[in-house]
N, C-alpha and C positions, 0 to 999 in steps of 0.2 A: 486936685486939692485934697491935701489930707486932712483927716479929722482928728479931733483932739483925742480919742482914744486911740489911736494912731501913734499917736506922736509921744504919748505917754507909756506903749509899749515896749516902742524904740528905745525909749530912754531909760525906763526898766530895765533891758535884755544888755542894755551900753554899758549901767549901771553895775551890774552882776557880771558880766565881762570885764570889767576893770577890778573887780573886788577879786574874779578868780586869781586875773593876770597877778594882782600883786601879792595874792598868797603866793604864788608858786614862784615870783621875785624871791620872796622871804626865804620859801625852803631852799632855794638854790643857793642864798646868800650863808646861810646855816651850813651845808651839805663841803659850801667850799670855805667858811672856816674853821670848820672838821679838819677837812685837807690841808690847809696850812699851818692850825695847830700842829703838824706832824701827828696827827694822831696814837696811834700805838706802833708806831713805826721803830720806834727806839726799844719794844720791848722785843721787835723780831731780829734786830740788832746785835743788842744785850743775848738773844738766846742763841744765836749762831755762831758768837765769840765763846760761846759758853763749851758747843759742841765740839767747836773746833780746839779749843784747849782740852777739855775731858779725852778727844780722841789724839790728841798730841801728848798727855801724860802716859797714856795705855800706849801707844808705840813706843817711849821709852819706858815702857815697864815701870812706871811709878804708882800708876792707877791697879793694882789689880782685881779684879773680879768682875767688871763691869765687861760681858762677853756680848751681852746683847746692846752697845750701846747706837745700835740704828736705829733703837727704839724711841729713842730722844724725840729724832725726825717728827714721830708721831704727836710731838708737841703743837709742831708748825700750827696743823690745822684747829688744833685746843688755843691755840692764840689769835687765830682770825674766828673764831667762833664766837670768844672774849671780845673781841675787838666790835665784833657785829654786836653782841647783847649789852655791850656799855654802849654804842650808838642808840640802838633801839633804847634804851633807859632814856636817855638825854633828847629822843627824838618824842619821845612820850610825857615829859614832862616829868621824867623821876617816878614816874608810875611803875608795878610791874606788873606788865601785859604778859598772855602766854607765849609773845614772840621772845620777850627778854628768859622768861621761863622756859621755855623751849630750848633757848641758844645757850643757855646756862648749863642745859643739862646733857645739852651736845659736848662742850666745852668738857665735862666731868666725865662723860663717856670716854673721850678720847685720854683726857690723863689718865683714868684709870685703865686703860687698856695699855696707855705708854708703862706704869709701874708693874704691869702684869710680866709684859715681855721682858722691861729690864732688869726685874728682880727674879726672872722666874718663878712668878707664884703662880699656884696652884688658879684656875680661872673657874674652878666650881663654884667660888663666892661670888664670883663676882654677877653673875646672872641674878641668884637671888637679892643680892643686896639695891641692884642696879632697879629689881621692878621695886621691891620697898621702897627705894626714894622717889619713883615716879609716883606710884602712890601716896605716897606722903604728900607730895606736889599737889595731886588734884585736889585731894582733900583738900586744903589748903589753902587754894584759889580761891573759894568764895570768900574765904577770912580778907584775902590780900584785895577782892575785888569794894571789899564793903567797908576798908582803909580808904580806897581811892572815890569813895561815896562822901565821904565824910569830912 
C-alpha cells in the first residue's frame, strides 16, 4: 500500500513530465512552421539567379570589371548566418540575445570579406574597423539587455 506522500509525488513528477512534453510539442510545432513558411529559402534562390546572370553577362562581355566574381559565392554563407539570427530573433521573442548579435556579426563578416575580394580593396581597413564594431557591440549589450528588462 502506498502512502499519500507517495502518490502526491508521482503525480508531481507526472505533472512536470507533461508540462515538459508539451513545451517541446510547441517548439517543434514552431521549428516546423519556420520550415513550411519557406523560410529564407527564396532569398538563396533570388541570390543564385543573381550569380548566374552577373556571371552570364561577364561571358558575353557586357559586365566588365567584375574579375573576381566567385567572390559572390561568399554571400551563400552571409545568408544562412542571416537566416539563423532572424530565427534566433523570432525564437527569443524579438529580443536581442548575443546569439542574434553573434550571427549578425558573422553575417557582416562574411559580406565584407565578399566586397573586399570583389572589389579588390585594400583589406588593412577592414581588420581595424571589424574589432571597432565588435566593440561597439559589447558596449552595447547591456543597453540592449536593460531594453529587454523593461
Amino acid at each position: 500500500m502506498q502512502n499519500k506522500g507517495t502518490v502526491q509525488l508521482e503525480d508531481s513528477d507526472q505533472s512536470t513530465r507533461n508540462l515538459r512534453r508539451e513545451e517541446r510539442l510547441e517548439r517543434r510545432a514552431a521549428r516546423r512552421a519556420d520550415r513550411q513558411s519557406g523560410g529564407l529559402g527564396w532569398m538563396v534562390g533570388l541570390f543564385l539567379i543573381a550569380i548566374g546572370t552577373l556571371y552570364l553577362l561577364q561571358e558575353f562581355d557586357l559586365l566588365p570589371g567584375l574579375a573576381n566574381w566567385w567572390a559572390l559565392f561568399m554571400l551563400l554563407p552571409a545568408a544562412g548566418t542571416l537566416s539563423a539570427a532572424i530565427g534566433a530573433y523570432r525564437r527569443n521573442g524579438g529580443q536581442w540575445t548575443g546569439e542574434v548579435i553573434g550571427l549578425l556579426l558573422g553575417t557582416l563578416l562574411f559580406a565584407a570579406m565578399t566586397a573586399i575580394f570583389l572589389f579588390g580593396l585594400d583589406y588593412g581597413w577592414f581588420v581595424p574597423l571589424f574589432l571597432i564594431a565588435a566593440g561597439m557591440l559589447l558596449l552595447a549589450r547591456p543597453m540592449l539587455s536593460r531594453d529587454k528588462l523593461n
